[in-house]
N, CA, C and O atoms as a Maestro MAE file, in Angstrom:
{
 s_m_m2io_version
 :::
 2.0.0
}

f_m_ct {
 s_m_title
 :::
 protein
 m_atom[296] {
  # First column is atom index #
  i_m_mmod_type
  r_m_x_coord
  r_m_y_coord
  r_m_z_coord
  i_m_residue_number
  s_m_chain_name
  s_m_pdb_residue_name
  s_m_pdb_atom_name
  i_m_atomic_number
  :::
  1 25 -161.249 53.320 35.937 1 A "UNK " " N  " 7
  2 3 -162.475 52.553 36.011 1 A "UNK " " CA " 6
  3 2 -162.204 51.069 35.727 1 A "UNK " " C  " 6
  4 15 -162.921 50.236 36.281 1 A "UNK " " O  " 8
  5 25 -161.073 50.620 34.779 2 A "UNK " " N  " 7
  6 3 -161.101 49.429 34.420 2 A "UNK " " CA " 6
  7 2 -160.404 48.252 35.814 2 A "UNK " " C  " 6
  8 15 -160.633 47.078 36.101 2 A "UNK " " O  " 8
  9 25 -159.312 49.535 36.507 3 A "UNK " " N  " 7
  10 3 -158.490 48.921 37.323 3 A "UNK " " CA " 6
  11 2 -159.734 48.406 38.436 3 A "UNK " " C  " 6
  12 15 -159.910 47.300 38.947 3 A "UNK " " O  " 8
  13 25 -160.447 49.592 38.567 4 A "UNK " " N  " 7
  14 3 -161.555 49.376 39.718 4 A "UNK " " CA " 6
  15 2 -162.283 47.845 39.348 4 A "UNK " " C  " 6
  16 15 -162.397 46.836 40.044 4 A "UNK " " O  " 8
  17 25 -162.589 48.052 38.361 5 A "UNK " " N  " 7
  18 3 -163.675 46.479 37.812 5 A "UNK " " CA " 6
  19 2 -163.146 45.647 37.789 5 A "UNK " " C  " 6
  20 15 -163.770 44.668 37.381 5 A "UNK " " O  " 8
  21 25 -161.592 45.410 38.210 6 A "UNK " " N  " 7
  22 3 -160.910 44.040 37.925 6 A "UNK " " CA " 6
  23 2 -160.661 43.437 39.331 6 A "UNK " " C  " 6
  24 15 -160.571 42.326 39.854 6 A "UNK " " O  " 8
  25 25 -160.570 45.247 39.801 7 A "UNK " " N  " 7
  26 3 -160.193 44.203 41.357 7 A "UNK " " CA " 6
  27 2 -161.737 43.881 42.315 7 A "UNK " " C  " 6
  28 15 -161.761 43.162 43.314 7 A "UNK " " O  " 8
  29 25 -162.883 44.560 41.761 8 A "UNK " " N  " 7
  30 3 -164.079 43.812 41.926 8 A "UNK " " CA " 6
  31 2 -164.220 42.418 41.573 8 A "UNK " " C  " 6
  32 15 -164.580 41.582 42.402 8 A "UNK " " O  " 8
  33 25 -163.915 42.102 40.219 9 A "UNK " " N  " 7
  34 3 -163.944 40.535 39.730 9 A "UNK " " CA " 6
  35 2 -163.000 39.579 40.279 9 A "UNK " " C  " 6
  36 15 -163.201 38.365 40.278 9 A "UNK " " O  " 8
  37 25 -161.614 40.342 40.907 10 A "UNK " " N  " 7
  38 3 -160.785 39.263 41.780 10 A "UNK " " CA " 6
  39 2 -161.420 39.185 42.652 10 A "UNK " " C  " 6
  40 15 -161.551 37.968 42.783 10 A "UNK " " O  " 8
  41 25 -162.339 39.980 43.955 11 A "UNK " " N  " 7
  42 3 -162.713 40.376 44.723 11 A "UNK " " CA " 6
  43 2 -163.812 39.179 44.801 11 A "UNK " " C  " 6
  44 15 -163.862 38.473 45.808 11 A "UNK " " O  " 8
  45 25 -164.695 38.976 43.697 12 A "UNK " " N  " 7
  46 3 -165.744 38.222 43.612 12 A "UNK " " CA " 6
  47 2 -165.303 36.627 43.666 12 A "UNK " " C  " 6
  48 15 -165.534 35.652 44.381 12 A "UNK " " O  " 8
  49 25 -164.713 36.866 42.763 13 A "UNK " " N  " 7
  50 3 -163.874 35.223 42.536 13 A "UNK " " CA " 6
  51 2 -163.517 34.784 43.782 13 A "UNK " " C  " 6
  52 15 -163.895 33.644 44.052 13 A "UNK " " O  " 8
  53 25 -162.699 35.555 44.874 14 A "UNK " " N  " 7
  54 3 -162.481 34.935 46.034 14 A "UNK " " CA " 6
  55 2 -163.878 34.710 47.052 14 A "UNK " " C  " 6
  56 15 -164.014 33.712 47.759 14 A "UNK " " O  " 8
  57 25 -164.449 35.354 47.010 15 A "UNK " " N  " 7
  58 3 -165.565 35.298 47.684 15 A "UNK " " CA " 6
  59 2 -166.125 34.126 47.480 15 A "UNK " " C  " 6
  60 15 -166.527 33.343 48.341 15 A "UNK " " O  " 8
  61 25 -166.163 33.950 45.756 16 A "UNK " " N  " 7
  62 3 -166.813 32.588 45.313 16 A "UNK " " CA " 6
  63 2 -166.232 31.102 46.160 16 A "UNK " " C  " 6
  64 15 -166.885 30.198 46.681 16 A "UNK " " O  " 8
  65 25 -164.650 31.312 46.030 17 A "UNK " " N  " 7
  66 3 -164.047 30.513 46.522 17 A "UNK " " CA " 6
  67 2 -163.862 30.092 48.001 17 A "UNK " " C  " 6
  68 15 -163.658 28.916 48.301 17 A "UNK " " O  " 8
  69 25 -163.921 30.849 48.696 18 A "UNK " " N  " 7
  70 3 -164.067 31.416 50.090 18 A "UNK " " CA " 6
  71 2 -165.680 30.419 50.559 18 A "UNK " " C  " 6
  72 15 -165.702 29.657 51.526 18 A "UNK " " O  " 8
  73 25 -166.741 30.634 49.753 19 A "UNK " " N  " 7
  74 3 -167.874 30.042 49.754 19 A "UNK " " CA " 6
  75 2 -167.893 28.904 49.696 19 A "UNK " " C  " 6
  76 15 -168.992 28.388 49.896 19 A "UNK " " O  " 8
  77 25 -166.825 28.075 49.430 20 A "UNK " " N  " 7
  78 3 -166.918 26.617 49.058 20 A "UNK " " CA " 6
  79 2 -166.389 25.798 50.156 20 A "UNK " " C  " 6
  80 15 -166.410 24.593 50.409 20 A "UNK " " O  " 8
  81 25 -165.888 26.890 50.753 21 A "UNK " " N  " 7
  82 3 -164.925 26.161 52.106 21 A "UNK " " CA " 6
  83 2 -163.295 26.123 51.595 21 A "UNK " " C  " 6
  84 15 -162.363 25.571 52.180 21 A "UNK " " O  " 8
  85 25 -163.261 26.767 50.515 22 A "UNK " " N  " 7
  86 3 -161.736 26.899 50.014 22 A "UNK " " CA " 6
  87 2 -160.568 28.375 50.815 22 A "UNK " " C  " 6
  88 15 -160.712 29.549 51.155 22 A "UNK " " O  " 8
  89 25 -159.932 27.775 50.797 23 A "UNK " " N  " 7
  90 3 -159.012 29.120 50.776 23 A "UNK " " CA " 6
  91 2 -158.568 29.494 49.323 23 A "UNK " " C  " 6
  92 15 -158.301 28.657 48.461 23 A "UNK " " O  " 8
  93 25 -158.518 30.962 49.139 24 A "UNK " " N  " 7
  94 3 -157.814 31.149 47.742 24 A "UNK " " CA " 6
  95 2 -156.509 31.181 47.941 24 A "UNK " " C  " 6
  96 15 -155.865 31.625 48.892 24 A "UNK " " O  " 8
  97 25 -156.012 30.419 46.472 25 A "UNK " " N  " 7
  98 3 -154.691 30.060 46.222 25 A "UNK " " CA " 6
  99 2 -153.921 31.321 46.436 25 A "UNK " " C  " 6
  100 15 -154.269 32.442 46.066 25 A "UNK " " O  " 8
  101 25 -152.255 30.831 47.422 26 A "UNK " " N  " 7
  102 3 -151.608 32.585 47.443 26 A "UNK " " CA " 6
  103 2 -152.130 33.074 48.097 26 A "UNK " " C  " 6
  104 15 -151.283 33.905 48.428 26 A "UNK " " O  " 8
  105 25 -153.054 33.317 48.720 27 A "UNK " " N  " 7
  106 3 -153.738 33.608 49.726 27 A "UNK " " CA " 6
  107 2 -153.421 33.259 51.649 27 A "UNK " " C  " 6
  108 15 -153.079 32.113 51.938 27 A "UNK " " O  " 8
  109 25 -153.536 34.063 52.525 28 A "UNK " " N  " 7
  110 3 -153.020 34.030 53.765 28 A "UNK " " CA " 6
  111 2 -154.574 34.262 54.813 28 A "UNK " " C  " 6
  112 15 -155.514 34.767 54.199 28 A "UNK " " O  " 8
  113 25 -154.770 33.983 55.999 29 A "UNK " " N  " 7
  114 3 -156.024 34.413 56.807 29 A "UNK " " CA " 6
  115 2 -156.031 36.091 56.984 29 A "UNK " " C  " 6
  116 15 -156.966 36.873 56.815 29 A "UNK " " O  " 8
  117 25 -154.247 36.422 57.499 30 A "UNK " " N  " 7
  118 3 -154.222 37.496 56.918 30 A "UNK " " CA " 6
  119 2 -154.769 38.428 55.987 30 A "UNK " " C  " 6
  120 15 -155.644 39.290 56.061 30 A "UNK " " O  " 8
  121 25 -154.151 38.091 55.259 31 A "UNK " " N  " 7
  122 3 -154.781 38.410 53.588 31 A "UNK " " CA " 6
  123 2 -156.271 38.751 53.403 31 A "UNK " " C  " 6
  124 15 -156.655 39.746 52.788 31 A "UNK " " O  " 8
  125 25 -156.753 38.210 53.750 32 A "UNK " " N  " 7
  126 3 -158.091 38.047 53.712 32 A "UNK " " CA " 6
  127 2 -158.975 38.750 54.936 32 A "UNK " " C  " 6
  128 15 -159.976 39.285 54.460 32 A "UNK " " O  " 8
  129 25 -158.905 38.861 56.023 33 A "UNK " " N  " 7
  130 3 -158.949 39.796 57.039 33 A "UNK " " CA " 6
  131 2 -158.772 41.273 56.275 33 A "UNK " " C  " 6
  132 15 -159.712 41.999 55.954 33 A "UNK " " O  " 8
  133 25 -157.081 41.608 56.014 34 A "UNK " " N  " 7
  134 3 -156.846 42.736 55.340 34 A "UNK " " CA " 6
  135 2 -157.507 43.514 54.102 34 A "UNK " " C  " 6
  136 15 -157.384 44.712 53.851 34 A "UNK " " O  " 8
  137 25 -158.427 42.306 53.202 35 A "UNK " " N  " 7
  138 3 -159.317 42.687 52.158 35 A "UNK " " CA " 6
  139 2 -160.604 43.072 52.806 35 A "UNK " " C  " 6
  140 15 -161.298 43.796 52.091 35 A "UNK " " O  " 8
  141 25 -161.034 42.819 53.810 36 A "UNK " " N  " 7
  142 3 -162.003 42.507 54.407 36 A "UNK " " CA " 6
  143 2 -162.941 41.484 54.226 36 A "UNK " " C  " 6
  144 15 -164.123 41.798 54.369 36 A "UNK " " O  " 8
  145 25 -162.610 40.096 53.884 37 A "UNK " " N  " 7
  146 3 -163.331 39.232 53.345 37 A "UNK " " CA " 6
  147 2 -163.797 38.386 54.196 37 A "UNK " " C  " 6
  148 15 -163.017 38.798 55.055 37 A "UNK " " O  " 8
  149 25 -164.320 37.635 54.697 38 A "UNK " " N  " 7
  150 3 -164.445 36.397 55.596 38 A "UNK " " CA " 6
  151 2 -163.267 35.322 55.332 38 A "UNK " " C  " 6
  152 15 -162.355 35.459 54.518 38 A "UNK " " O  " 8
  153 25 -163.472 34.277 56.153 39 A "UNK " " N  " 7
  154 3 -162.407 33.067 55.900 39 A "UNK " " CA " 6
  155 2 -163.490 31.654 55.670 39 A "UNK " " C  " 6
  156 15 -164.658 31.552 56.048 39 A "UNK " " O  " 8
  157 25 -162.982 31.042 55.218 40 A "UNK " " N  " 7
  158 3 -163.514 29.741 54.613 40 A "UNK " " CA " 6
  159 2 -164.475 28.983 56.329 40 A "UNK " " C  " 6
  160 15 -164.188 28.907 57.523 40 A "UNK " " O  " 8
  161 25 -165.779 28.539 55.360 41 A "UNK " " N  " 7
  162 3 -166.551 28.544 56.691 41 A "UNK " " CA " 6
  163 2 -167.608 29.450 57.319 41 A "UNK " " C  " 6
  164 15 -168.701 29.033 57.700 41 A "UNK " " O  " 8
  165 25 -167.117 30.998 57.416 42 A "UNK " " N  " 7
  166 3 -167.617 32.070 57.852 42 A "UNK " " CA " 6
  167 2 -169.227 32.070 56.478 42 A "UNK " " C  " 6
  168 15 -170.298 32.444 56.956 42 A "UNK " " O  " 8
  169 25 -169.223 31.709 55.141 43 A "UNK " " N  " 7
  170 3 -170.334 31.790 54.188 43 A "UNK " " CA " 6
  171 2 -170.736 30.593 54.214 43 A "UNK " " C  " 6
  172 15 -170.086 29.591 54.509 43 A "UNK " " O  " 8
  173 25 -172.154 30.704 53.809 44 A "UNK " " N  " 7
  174 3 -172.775 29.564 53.143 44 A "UNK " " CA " 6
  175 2 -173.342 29.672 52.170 44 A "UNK " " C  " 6
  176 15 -173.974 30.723 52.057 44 A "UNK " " O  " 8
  177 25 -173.407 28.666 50.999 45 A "UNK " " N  " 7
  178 3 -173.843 29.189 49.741 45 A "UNK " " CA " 6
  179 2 -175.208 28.287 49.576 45 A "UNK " " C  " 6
  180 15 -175.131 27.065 49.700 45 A "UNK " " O  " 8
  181 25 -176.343 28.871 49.319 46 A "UNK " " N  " 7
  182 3 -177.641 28.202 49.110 46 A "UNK " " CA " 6
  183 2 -177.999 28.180 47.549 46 A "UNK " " C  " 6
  184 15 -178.126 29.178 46.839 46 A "UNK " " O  " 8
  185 25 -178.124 26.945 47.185 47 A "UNK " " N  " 7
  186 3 -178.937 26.928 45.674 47 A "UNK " " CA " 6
  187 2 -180.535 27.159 45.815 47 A "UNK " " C  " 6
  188 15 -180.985 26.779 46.896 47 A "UNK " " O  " 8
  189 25 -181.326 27.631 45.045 48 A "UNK " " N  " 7
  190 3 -182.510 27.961 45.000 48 A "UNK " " CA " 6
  191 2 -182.955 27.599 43.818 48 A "UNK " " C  " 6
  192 15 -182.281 27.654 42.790 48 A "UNK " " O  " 8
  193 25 -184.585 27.047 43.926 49 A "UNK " " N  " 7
  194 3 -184.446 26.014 42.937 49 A "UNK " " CA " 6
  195 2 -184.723 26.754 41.402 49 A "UNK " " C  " 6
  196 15 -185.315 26.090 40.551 49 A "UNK " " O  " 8
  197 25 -184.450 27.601 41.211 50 A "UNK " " N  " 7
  198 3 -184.610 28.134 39.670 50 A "UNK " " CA " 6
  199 2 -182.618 28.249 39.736 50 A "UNK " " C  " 6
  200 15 -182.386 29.450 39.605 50 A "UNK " " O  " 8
  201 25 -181.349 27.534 39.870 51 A "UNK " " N  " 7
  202 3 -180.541 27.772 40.425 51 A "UNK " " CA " 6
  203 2 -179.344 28.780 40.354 51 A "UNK " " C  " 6
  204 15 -178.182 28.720 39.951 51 A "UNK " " O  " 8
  205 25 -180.026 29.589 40.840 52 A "UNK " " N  " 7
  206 3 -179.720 30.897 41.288 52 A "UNK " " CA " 6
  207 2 -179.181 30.464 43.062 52 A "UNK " " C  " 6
  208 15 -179.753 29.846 43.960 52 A "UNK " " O  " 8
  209 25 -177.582 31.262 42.954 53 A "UNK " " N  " 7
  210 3 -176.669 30.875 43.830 53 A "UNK " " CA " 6
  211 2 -176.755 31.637 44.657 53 A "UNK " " C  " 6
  212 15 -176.540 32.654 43.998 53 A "UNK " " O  " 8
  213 25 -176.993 32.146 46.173 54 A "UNK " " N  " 7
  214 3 -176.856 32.868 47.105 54 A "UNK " " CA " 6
  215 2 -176.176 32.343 48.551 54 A "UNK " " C  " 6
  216 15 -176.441 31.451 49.357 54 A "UNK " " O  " 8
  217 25 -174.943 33.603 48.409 55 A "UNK " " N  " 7
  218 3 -173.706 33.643 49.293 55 A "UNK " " CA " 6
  219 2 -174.003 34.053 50.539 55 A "UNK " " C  " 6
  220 15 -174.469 35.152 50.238 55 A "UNK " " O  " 8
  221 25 -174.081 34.004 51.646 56 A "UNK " " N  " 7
  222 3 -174.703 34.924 52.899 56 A "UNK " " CA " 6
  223 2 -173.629 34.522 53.672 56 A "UNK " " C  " 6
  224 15 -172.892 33.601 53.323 56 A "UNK " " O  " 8
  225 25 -173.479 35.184 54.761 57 A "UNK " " N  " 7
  226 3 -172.105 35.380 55.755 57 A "UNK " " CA " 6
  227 2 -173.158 34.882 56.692 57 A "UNK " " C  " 6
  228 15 -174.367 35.055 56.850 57 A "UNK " " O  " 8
  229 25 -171.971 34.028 57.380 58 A "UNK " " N  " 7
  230 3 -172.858 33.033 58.727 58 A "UNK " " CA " 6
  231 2 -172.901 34.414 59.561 58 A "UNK " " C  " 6
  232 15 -172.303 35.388 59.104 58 A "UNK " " O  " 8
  233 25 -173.508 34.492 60.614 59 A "UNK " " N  " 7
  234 3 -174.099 35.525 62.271 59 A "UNK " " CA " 6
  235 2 -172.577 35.023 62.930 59 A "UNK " " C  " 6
  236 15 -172.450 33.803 63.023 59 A "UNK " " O  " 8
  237 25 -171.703 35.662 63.280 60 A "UNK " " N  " 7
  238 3 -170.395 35.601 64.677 60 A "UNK " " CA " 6
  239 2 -171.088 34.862 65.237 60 A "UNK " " C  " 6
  240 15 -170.767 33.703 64.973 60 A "UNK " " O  " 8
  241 25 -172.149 34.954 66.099 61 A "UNK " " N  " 7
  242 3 -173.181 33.743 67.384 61 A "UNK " " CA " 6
  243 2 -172.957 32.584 66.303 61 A "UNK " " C  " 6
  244 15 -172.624 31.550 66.883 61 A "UNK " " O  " 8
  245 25 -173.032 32.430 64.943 62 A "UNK " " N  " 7
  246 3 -173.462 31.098 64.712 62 A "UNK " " CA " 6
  247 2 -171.920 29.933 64.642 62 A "UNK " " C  " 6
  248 15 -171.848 28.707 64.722 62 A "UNK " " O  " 8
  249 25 -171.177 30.679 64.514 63 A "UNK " " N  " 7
  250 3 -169.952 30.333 63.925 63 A "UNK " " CA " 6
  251 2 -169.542 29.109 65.822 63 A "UNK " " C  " 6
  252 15 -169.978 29.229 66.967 63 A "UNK " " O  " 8
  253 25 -168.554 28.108 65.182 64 A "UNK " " N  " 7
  254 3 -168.516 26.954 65.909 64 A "UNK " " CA " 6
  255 2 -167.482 27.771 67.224 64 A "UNK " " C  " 6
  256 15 -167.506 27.369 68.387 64 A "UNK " " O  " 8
  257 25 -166.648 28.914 66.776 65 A "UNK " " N  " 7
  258 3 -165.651 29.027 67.596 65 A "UNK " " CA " 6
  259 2 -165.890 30.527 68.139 65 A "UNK " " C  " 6
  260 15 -165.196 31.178 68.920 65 A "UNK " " O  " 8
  261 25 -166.743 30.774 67.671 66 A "UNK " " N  " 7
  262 3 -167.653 32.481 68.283 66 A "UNK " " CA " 6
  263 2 -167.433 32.300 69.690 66 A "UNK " " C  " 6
  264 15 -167.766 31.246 70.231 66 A "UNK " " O  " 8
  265 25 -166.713 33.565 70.547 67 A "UNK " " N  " 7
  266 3 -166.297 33.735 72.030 67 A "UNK " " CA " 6
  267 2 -168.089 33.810 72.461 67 A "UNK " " C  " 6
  268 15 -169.117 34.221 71.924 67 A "UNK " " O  " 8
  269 25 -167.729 33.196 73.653 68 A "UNK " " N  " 7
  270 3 -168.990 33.350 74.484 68 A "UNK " " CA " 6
  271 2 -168.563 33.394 75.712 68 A "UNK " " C  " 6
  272 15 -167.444 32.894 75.827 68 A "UNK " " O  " 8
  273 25 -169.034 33.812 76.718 69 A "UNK " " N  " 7
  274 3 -168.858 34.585 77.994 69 A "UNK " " CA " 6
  275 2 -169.916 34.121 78.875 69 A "UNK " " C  " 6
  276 15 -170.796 34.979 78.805 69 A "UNK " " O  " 8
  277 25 -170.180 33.443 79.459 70 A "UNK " " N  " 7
  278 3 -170.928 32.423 80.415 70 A "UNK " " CA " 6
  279 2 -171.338 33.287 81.444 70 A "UNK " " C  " 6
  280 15 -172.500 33.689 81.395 70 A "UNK " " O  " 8
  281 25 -170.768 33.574 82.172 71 A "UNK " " N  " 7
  282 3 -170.885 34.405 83.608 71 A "UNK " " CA " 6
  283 2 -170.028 35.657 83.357 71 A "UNK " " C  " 6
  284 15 -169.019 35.512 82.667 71 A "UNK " " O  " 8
  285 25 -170.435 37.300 84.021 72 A "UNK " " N  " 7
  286 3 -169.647 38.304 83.928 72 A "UNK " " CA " 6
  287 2 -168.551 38.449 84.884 72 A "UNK " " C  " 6
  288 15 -169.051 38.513 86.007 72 A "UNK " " O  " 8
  289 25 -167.286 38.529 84.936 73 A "UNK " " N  " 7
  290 3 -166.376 38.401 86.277 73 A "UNK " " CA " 6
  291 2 -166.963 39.027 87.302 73 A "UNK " " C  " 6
  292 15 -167.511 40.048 86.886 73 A "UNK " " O  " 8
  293 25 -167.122 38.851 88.662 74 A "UNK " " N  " 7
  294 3 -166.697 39.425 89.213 74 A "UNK " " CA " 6
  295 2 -166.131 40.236 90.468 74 A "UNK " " C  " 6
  296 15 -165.358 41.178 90.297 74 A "UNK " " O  " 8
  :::
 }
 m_bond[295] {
  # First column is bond index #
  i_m_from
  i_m_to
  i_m_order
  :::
  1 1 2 1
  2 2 3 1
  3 3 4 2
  4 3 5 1
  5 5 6 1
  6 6 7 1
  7 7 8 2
  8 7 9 1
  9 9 10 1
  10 10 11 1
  11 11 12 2
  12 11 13 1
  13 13 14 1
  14 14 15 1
  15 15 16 2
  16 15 17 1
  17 17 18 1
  18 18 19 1
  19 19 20 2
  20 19 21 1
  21 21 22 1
  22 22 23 1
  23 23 24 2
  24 23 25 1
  25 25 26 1
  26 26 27 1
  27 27 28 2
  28 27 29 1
  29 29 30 1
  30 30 31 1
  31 31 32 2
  32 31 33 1
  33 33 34 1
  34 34 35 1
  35 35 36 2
  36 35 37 1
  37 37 38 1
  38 38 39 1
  39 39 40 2
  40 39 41 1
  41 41 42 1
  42 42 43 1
  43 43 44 2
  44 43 45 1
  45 45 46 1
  46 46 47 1
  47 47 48 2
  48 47 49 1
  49 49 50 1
  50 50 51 1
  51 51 52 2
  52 51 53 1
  53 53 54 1
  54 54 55 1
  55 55 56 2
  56 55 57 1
  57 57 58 1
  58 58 59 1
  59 59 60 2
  60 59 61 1
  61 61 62 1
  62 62 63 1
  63 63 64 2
  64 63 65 1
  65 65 66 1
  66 66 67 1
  67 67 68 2
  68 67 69 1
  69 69 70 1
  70 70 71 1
  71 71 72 2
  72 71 73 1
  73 73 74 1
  74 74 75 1
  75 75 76 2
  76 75 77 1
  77 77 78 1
  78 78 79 1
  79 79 80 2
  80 79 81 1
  81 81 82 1
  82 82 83 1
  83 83 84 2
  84 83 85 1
  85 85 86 1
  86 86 87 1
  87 87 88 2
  88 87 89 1
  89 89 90 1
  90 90 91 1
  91 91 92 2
  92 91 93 1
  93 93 94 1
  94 94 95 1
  95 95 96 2
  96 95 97 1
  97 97 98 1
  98 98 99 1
  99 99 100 2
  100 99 101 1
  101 101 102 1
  102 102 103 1
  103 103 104 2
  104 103 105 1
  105 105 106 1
  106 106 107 1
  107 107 108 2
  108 107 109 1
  109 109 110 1
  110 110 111 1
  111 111 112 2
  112 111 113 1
  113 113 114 1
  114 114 115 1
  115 115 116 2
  116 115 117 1
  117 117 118 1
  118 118 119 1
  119 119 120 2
  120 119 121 1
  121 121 122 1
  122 122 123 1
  123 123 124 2
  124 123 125 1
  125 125 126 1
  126 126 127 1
  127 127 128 2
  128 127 129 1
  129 129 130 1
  130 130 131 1
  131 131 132 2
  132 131 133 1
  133 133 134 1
  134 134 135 1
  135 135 136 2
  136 135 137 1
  137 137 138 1
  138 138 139 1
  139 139 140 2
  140 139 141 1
  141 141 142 1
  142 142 143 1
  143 143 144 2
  144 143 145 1
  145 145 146 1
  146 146 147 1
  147 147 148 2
  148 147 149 1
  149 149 150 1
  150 150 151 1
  151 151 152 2
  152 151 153 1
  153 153 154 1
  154 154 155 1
  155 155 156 2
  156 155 157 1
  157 157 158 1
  158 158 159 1
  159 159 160 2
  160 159 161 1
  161 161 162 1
  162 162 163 1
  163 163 164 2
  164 163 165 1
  165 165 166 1
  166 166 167 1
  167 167 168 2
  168 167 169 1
  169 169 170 1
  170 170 171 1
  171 171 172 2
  172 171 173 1
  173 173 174 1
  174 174 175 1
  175 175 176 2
  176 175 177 1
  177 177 178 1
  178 178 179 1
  179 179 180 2
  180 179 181 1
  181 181 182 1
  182 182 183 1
  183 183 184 2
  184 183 185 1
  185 185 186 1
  186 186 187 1
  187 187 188 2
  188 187 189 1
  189 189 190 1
  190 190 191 1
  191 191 192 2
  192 191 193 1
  193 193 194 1
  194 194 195 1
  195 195 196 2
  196 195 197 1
  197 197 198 1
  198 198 199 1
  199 199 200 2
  200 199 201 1
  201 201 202 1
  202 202 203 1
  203 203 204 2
  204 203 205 1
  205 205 206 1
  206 206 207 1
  207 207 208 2
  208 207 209 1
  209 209 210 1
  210 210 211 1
  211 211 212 2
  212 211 213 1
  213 213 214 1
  214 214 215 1
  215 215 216 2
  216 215 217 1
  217 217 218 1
  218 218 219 1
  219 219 220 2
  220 219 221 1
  221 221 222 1
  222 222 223 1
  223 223 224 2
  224 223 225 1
  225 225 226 1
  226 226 227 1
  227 227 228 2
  228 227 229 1
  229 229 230 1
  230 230 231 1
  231 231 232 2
  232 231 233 1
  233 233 234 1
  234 234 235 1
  235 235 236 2
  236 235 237 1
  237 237 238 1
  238 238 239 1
  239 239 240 2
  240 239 241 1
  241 241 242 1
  242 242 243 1
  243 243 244 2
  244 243 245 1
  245 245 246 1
  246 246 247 1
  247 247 248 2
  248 247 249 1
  249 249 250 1
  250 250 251 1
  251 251 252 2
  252 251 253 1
  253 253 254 1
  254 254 255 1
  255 255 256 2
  256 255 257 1
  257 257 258 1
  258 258 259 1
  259 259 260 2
  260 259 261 1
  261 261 262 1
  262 262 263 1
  263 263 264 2
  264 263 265 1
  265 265 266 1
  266 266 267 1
  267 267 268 2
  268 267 269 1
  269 269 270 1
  270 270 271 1
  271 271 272 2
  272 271 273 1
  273 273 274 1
  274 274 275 1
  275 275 276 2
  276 275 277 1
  277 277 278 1
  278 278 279 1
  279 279 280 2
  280 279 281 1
  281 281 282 1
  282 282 283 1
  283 283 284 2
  284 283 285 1
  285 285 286 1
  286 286 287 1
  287 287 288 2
  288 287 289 1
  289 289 290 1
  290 290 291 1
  291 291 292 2
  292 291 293 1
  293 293 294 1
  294 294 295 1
  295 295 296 2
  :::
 }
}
């Protein structure tokens, strides 16, 4: 149980970091794919005004480099 809760709190911490537009230190895109995490960019973090922090994962459509497909071949 303890091992489980620690690698939740690393787990979080990167996320946190990840949120800022950081990459975590030691860390690879790899890496991060393989955790299943997003990559720096993919979150945005909103303050709310009692400030209380909320993390949300951008929409694939919203993201700057999201594939799009114009016309179907054919």
């Amino acid at each position: 149980m303890a091992c489980e809760q620690q690698n939740q709190e690393m787990l979080w911490e990167m996320v946190e970091t990840i949120s800022r537009g950081e990459m975590p230190a030691g860390h690879t895109v790899d890496d991060l794919r393989k955790l299943g995490l997003p990559l720096p960019g993919e979150l945005i973090r909103d303050m709310q005004a009692d400030g209380t922090v909320i993390v949300r994962q951008v929409a694939p459509s919203k993201l700057a480099n999201a594939f799009v497909c114009d016309a179907p071949n054919e």
